[in-house]
ChimeraX commands (.cxc) that place a marker at each C-alpha (Angstrom):
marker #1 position 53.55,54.93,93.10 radius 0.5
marker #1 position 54.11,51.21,92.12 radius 0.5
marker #1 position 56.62,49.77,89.92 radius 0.5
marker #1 position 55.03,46.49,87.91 radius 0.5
marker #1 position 57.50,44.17,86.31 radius 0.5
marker #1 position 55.66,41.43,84.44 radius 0.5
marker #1 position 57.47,38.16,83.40 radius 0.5
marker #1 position 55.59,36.22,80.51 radius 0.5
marker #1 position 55.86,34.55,77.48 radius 0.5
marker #1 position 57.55,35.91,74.42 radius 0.5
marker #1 position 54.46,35.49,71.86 radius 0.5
marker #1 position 52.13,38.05,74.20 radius 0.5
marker #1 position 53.94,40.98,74.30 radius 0.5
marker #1 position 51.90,42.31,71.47 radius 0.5
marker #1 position 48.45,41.42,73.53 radius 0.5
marker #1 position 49.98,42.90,77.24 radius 0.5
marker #1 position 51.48,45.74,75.14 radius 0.5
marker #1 position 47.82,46.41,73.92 radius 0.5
marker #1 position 46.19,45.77,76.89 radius 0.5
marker #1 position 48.35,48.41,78.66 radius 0.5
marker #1 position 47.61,51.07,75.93 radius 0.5
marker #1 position 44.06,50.81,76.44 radius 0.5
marker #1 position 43.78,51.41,79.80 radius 0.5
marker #1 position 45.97,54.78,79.59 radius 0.5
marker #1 position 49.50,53.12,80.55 radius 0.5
marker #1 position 51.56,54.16,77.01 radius 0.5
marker #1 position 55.05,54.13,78.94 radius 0.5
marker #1 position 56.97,50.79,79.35 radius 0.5
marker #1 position 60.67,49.36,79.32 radius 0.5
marker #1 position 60.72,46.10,77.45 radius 0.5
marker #1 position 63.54,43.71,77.98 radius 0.5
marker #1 position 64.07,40.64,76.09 radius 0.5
marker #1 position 65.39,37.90,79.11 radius 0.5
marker #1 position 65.66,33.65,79.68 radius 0.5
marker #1 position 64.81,32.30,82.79 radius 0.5
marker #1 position 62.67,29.47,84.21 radius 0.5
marker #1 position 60.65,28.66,87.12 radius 0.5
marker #1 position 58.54,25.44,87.63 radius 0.5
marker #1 position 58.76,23.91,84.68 radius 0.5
marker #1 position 62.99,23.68,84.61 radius 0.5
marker #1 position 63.49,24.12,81.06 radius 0.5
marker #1 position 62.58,21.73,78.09 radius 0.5
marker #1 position 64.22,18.72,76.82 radius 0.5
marker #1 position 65.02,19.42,72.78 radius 0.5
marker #1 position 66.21,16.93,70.14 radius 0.5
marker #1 position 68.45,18.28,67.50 radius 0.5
marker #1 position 69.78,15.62,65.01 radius 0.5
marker #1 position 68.18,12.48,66.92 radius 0.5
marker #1 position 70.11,13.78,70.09 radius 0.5
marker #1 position 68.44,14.87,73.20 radius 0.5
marker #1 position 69.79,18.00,75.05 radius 0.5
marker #1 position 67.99,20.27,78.04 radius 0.5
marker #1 position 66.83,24.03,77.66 radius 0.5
marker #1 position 67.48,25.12,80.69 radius 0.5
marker #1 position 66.66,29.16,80.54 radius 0.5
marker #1 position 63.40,29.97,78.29 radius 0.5
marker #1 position 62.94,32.97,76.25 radius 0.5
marker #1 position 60.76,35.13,78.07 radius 0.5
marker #1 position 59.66,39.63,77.90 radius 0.5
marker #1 position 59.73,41.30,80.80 radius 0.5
marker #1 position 58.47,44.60,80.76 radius 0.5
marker #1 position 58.29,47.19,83.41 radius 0.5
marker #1 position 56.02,50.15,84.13 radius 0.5
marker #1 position 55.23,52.75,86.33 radius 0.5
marker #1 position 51.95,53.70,88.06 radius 0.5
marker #1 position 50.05,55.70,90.60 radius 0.5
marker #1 position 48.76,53.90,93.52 radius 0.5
marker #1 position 45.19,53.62,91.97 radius 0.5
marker #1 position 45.73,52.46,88.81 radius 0.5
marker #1 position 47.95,49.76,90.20 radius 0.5
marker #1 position 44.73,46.86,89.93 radius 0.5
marker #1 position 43.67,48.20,86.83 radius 0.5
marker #1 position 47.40,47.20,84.85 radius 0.5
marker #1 position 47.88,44.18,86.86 radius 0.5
marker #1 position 44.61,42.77,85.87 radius 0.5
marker #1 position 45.25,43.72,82.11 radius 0.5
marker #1 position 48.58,42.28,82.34 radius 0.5
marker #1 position 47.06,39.28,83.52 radius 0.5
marker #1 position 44.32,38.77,81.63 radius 0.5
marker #1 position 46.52,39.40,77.99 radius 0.5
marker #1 position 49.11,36.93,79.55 radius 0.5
marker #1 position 47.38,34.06,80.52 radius 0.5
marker #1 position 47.22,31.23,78.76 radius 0.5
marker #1 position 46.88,28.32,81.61 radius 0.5
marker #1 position 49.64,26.47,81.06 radius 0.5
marker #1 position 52.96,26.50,83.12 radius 0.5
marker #1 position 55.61,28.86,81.77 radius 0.5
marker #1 position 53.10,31.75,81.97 radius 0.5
marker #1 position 54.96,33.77,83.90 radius 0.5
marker #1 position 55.08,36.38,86.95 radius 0.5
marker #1 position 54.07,39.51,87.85 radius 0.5
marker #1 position 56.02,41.60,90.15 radius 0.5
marker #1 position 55.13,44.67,92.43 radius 0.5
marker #1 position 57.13,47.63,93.99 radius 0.5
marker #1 position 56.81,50.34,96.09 radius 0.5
marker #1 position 58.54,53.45,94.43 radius 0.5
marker #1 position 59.89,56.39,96.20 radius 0.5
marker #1 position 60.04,59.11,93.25 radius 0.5
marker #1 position 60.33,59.44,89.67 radius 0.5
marker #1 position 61.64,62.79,88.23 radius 0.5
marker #1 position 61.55,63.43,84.40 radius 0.5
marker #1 position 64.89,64.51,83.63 radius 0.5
marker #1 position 63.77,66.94,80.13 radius 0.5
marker #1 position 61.60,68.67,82.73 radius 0.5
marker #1 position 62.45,67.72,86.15 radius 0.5
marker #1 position 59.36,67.47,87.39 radius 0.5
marker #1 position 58.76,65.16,90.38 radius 0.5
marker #1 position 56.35,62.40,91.81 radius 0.5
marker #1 position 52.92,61.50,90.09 radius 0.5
marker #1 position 53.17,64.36,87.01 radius 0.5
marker #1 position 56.64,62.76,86.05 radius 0.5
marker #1 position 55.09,59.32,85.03 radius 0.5
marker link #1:1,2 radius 0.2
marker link #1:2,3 radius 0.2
marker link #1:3,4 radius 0.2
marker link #1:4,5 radius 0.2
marker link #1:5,6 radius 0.2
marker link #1:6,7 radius 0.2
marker link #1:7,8 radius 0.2
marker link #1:8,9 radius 0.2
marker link #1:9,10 radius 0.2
marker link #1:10,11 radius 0.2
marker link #1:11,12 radius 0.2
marker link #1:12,13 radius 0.2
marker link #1:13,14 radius 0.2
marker link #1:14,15 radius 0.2
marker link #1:15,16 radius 0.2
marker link #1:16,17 radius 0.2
marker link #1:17,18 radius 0.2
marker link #1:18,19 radius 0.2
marker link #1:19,20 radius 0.2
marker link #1:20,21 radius 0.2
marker link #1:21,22 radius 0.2
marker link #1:22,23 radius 0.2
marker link #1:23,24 radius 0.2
marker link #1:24,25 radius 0.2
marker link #1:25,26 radius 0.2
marker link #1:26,27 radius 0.2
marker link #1:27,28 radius 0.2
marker link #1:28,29 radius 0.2
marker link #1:29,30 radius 0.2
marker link #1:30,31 radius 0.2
marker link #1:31,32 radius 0.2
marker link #1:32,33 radius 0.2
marker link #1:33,34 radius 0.2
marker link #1:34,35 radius 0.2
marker link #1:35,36 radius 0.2
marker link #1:36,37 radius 0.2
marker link #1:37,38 radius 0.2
marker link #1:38,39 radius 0.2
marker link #1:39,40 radius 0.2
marker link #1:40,41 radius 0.2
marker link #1:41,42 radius 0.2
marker link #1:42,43 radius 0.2
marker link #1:43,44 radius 0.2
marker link #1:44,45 radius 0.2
marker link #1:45,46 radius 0.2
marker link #1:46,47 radius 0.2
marker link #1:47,48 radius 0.2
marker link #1:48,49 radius 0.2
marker link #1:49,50 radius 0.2
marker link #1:50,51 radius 0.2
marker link #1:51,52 radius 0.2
marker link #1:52,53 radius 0.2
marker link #1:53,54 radius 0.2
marker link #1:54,55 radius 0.2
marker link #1:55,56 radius 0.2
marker link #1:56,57 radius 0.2
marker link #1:57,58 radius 0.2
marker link #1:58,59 radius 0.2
marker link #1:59,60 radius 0.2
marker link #1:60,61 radius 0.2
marker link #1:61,62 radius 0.2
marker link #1:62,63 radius 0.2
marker link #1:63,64 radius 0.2
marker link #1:64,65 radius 0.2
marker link #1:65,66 radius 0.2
marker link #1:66,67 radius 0.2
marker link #1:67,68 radius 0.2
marker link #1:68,69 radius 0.2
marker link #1:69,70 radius 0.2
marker link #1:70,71 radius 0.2
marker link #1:71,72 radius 0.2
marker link #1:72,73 radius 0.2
marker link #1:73,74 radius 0.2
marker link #1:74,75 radius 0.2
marker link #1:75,76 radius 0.2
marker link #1:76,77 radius 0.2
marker link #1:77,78 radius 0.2
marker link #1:78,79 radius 0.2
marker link #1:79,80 radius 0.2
marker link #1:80,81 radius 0.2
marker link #1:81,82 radius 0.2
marker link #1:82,83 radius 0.2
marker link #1:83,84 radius 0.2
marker link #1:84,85 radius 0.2
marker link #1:85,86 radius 0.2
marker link #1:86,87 radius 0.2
marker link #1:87,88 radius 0.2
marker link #1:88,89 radius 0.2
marker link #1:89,90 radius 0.2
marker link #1:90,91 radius 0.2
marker link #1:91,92 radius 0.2
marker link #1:92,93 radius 0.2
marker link #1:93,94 radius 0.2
marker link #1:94,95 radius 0.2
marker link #1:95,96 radius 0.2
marker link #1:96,97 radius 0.2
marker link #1:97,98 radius 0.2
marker link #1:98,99 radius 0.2
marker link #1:99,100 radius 0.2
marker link #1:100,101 radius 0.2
marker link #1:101,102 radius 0.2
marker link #1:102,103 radius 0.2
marker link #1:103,104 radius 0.2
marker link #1:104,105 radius 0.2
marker link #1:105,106 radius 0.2
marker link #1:106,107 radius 0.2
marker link #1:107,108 radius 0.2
marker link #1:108,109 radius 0.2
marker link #1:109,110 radius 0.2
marker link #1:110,111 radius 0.2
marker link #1:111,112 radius 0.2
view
């Protein structure tokens, strides 16, 4: 199994979110998060004085796959994320050991 932990822009979460649905991945953790990367921040004016932006608004949301189907979300994620421009954002992948479902406690590939 492979954890996925994308890092994008705030304003896609509704076209990754989609994306996911369609190609059978309903469960994901969503967290609302400020970082940056490359592009260091912005530089903002706010009554005719400048200040820096250092950490961007950014979604990062999380989900858990079997082996196979690991391609098939990171090339959704991708595609519904991309807009070519810095700031886009990362996506992140993870071997994981197990994954029990607590209601039932069933283990391994039925518990995602």
């Amino acid at each position: 199994m492979k954890k996925i932990e994308a890092v994008f822009r705030v304003e896609k979460l509704e076209d990754v979110t989609d994306a996911l649905e369609k190609i059978g991945c309903p469960g994901m953790m969503i967290t609302n998060i400020e970082g940056h990367g490359r592009q260091k921040g912005l530089i903002e004016q706010f009554r005719g004085r400048e200040y820096k932006v250092r950490f961007l608004p950014k979604v990062k949301v999380e989900i858990v796959v079997n082996d196979g189907d690991a391609d098939k979300a990171v090339n959704a994620i991708t595609r519904a994320a991309r807009t070519e421009e810095i700031g886009d954002g990362k996506i992140f992948i993870s071997n994981i050991e197990n994954v029990i479902r607590i209601r039932t406690g069933e283990k391994g590939d039925v518990a995602i």
